[in-house]
N, C-alpha and C positions, 0 to 999 in steps of 0.2 A: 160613627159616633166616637170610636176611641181617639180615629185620630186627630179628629175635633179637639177632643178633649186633651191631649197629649200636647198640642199644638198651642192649645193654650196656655197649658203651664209652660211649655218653653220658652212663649214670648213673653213672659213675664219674671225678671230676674233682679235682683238687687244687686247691683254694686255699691262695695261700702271705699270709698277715697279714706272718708272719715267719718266719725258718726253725723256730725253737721252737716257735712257734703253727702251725705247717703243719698242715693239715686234712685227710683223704681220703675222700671222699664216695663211699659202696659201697649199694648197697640201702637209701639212707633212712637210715645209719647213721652219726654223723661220726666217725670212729676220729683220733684224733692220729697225727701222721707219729713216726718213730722219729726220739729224739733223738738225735745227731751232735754231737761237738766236746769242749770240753777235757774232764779224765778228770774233775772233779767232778760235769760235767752227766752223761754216761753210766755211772760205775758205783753199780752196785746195790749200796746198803747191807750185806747179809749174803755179798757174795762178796768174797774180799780180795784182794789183788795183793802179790805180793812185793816187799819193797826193794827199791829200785835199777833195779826197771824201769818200762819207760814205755809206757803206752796208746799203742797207735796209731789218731793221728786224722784222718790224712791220708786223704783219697779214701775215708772212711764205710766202713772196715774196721772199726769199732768201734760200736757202737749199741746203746741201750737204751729198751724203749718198755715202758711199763706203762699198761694201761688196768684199773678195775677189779680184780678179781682176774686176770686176766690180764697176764703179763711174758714179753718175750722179749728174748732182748739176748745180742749175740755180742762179745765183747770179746776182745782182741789186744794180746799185749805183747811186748816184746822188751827183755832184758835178756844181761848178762854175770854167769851161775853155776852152776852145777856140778847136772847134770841131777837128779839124784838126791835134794839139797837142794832143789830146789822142788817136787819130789814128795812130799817129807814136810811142806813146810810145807804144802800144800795137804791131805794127808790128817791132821795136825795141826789146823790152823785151821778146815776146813769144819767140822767136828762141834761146834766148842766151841756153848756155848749162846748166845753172842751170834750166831754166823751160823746155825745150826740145822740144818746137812745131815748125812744120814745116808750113810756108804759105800757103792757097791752096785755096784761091782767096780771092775778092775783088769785092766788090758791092756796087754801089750807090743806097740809099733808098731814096724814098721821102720827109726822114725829116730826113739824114742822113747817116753812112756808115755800110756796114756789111761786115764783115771779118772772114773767116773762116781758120781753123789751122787743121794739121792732127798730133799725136803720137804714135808710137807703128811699131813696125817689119809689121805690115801688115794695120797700122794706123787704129786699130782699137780703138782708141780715137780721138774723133772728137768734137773740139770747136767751137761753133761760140760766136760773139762777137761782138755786135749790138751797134754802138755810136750814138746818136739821142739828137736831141732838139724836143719833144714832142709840145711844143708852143713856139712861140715866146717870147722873152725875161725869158723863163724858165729857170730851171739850165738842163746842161744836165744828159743826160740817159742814164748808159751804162747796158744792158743785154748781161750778160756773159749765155750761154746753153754749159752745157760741156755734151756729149753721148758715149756710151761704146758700142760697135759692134764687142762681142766675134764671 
């Protein structure tokens, strides 16, 4: 069992070239490290971000890694406006056809709304998209979870 376990953490090691080119070595397979850092390098093309607010890139609260057909990428922003208006902009702008997501519910959270979107012939791309005022008089919070379900 140990040396199962020992064998495993060996085979899996990072090489860093660079922080962009960072490598992760799992079973034989080299997957790219998720990229981190300013909002051009991490957002994904078809998910949009409202005016006025700002990716957070500090301490890798925000990332997006594509390999293949496969995407995953949790993106965070925090801006000043009126909870309700970036609920609409996001149930507005996912569907258009330049981003391509379909609605596929709607949920009131305790300090706010969560919204979930489906893409793909068999949706298997799956957003959710969390709008929140964390405190009172804070700015808000929007957690973008985008998941890839080959």
């Amino acid at each position: 069992m140990k040396r199962l376990l020992i064998a495993g953490l060996l085979s899996l090691s990072v090489g860093c070239e660079s922080a962009k080119n960072a490598v992760v070595k799992a079973g034989g397979w080299d997957v790219p490290s998720p990229v981190y850092g300013e909002a051009k390098e991490v957002q994904p093309p078809d998910i949009p971000a409202p005016s006025g607010f700002k990716l957070q890139t500090s301490g890798k609260e925000s990332y997006y890694l594509i390999v293949d057909r496969y995407r995953d990428a949790q993106l965070v922003y925090s801006g000043d406006a009126i909870l309700d208006d970036v609920v609409m902009f996001y149930r507005s702008q996912m569907p258009l056809p330049i981003n391509g997501w379909k609605e596929d519910g709607l949920e009131k959270t305790s300090k706010g709304v969560l919204l979930r979107f489906v893409k793909g012939d068999k949706g298997e791309y799956r957003c959710s998209v969390e709008v929140s005022r964390p405190y009172d008089q804070s700015p808000l919070r929007v957690d973008v979870r985008l998941k890839t379900y080959l």
